[in-house]
N, C-alpha and C positions, 0 to 999 in steps of 0.2 A: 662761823655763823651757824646759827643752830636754825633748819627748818620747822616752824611749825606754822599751822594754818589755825588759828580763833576765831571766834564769835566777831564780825567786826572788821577783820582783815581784810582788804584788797582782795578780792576772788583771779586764782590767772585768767592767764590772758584766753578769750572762748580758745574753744576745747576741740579741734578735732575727731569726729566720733568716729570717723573710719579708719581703721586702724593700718597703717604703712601707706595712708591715700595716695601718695607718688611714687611708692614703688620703689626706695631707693633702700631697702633694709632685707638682704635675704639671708638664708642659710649659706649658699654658696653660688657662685657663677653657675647659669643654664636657663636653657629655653621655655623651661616648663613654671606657669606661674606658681606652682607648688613652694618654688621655694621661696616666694616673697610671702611669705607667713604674716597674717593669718588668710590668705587670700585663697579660695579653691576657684575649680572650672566644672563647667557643665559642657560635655563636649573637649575642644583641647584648645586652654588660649594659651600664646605666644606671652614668652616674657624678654624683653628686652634689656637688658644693660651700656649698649651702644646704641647707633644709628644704624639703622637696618642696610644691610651691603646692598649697593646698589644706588641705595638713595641719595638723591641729588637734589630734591627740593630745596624752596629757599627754610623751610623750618623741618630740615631735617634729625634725626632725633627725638630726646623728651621736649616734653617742653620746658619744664625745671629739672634740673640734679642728670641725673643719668641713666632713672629709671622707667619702664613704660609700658606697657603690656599693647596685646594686639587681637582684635575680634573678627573672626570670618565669617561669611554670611553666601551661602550660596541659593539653588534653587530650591531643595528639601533639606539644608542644612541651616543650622547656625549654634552662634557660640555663646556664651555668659559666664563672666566673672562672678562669682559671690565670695562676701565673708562675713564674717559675725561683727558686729558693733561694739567697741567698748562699753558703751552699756545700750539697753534696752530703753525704750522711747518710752515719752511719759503720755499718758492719757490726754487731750486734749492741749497738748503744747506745738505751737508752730517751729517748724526748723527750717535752716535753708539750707537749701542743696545745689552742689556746682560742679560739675568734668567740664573736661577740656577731651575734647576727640579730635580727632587728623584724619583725612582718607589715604590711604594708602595709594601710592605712584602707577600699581600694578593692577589696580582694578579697573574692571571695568562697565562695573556696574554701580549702584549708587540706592543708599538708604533713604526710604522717605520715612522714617521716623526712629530715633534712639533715645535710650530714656535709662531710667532706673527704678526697680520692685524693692519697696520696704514690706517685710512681711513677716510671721513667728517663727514660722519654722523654715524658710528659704524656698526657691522657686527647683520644683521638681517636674512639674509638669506645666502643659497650658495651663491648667484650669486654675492655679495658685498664681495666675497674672490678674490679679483684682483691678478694675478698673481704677477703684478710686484709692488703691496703693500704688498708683504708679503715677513720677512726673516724666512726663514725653514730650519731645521737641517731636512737631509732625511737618513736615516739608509737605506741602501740598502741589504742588509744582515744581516736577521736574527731582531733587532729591537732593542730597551732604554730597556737595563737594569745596567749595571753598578757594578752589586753588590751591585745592591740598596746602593749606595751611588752620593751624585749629582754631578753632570756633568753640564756645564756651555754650553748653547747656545747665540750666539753671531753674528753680523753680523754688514753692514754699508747699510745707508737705505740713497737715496739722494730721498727728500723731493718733490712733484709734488707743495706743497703750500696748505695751509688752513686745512691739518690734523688734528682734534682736537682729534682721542680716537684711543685705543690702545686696543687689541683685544687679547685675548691667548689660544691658543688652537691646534687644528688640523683642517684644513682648505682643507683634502682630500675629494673629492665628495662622495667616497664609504667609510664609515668607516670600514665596513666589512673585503674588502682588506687590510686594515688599520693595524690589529691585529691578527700578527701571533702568534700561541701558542709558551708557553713558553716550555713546554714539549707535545710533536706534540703525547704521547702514550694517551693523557689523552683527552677524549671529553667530549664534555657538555655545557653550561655556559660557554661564554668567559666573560672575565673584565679585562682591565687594568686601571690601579689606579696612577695618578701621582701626585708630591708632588710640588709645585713652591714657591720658595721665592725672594728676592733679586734681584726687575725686575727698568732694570734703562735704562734710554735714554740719553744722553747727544750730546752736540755738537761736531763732529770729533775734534782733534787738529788744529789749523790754519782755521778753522771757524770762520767766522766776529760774534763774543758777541754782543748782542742788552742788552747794557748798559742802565740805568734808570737816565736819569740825573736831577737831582731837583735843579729846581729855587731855588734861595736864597731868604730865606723867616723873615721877621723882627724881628720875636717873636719866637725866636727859641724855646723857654721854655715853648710856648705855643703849635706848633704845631709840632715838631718833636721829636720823643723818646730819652728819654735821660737815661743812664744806665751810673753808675757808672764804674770804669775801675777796680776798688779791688772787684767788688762786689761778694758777699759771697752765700753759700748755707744757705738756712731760708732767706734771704734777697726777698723785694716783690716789686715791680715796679709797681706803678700806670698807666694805660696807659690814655694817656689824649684826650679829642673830641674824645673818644668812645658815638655814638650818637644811641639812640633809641627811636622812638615814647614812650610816655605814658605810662606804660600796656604793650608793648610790648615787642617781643625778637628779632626782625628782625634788622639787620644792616640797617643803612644810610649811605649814599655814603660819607658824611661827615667824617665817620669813618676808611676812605681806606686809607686815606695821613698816618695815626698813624699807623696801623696794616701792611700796606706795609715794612714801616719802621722796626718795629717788624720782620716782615718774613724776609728783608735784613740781622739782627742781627744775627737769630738765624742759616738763611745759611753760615754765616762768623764762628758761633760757631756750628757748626755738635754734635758736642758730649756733648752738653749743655739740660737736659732735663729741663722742666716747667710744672707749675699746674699753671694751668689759674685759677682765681677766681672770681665767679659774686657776687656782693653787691646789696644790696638793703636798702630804709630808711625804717623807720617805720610805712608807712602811709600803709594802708592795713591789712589782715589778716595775721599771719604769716608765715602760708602753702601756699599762695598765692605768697608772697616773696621770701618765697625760694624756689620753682617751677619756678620761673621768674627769680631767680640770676640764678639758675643752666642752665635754657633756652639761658641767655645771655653770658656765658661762653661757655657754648655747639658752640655756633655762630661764636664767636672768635676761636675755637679750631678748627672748621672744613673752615672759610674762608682761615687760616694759613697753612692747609693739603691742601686745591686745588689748593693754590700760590705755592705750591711744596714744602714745608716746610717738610724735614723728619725727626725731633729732635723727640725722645720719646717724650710726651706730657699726659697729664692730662687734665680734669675740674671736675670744684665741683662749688657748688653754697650754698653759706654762709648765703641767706635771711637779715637779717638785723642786726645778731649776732656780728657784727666785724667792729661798728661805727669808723670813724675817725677823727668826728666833732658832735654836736649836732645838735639831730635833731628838737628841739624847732623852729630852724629857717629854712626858705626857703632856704639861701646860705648853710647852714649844709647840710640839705637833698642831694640839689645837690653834693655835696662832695661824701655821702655816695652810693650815685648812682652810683657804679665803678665798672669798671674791670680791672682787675692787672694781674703781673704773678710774680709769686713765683719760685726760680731758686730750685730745688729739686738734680742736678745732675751738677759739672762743667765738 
């Protein structure tokens, strides 16, 4: 089946603009949300891959998948996730916005208000918490607790234009004011502890879709992804003019006509996971190739998370172990120089 999107076609299915919204796609197992790319921290948030030890709640855990991050809030502290949008917000279009938060077991204090900052260049101080760039759930009484179980904040944000990042947190001037005790007998230490998964933006209903439409191009077989229509789980897809200097791991822009195409698939198929795989020929040392396949994998996996691609995902990187031509010759080599993706999950 040969991918291509026309004038005319079926638009997929809306789009997730926040790119790994649940948290389920990292670089590697650890606490720090660092490595659920593209996501940073203001301050130090928690990254979760399990259910927090200890925890016994009835929804303990994510709420979906496995993945889930964690925000503290104390008397002069607090914390904020940001990350950048797959793409940038359009001038005067409405979108809706939706998390899922949890209080944490441990706390014992309580938020009266958590929201999120759409903004150009991201929230670095108070003063870039604009009123009317931010949707906030305000507890007027009393504050988020739920029964530690999650509760969905949600809202509709009409777009000023050029928004590229998204911001999560508490965005009150005083935090102080922020957190009422939870049992007002007990002093000491205050903390409240909140849990977020499942952070999405998409375009209102009846929003004009900014459709991708591609020129018609000669060589289809050469320059556009083509994926069989039976294809099966263990089944592995070459992707083709995936371009890198040398030695290197860095994409070529070369590379963005294939791997767009890729990211359009895998948004048509939401529930479709993949293990991306780097190759390598055998020119070099061994540990050198395979530190260089897994880099070029790693590349593919996180361009495909920033273009808003949310499929569970993988990489690994193979070194030069898994030829699919000889490498005696130049044309071999180039052959074996690949990155693929292997469908793990339909």
């Amino acid at each position: 089946m040969v991918i291509t999107f026309l004038r005319g076609q079926e638009a997929p299915p809306e789009k997730n603009l926040v790119p790994n919204g649940s948290f389920e796609n990292y670089r590697k197992k650890s606490s720090s949300i660092r490595q659920a790319i593209p996501w940073t921290q203001i301050a130090s948030v928690d990254f979760y891959q399990a259910p927090a030890e200890k925890d016994t709640t009835a929804q303990r855990g994510a709420r979906t998948g496995d993945g889930y991050i964690g925000l503290r809030f104390q008397k002069r502290y607090k914390e904020f996730a940001q990350v950048r949008l797959a793409e940038q917000l359009h001038r005067g279009t409405v979108y809706e916005f939706e998390m899922y938060v949890r209080m944490a077991y441990w706390s014992n204090a309580m938020l009266k208000s958590f929201g999120a900052l759409f903004s150009k260049g991201g929230y670095h101080s108070q003063g870039d918490a604009v009123k009317s760039n931010i949707i906030d759930t305000i507890c007027k009484k009393g504050g988020f607790v739920n029964g530690y179980q999650w509760f969905k904040i949600s809202g509709k944000y009409k777009a000023d234009g050029g928004e590229k990042y998204l911001t999560v947190g508490n965005f009150f001037h005083d935090i102080n004011k922020e957190l009422p005790r939870i049992n007002i007998l007990k002093r000491g230490f205050k903390e409240a502890y909140y849990f977020v998964d499942d952070v999405k933006l998409t375009k209102a209903p009846g929003e004009k879709v900014a459709v991708e439409y591609v020129a018609s191009i000669r060589n289809d077989e050469d320059s556009i992804l083509t994926v069989k229509k039976d294809i099966q789980v263990g089944e592995k897809v070459t992707l083709k003019n995936i371009v890198f200097d040398e030695g290197k791991y860095y994409l070529l822009s070369e590379s963005y006509v294939e791997l767009n195409k890729l990211a359009q698939y895998l948004l048509r198929n939401p529930h479709m996971e993949i293990r991306i795989g780097g190759h390598s020929d055998n020119i070099g040392s061994a540990k050198k190739n395979q530190k260089l396949s897994e880099q070029r994998a790693r590349e593919v996996f996180e361009y495909l998370i920033k273009k808003g691609v949310q499929n569970k995902m993988y990489f690994k990187g193979y070194g030069s172990d898994q030829p699919i031509a000889s490498n005696d010759t130049e044309e071999g080599r180039i052959k074996n120089r690949r990155v693929e993706f292997e469908i793990v999950k339909k």
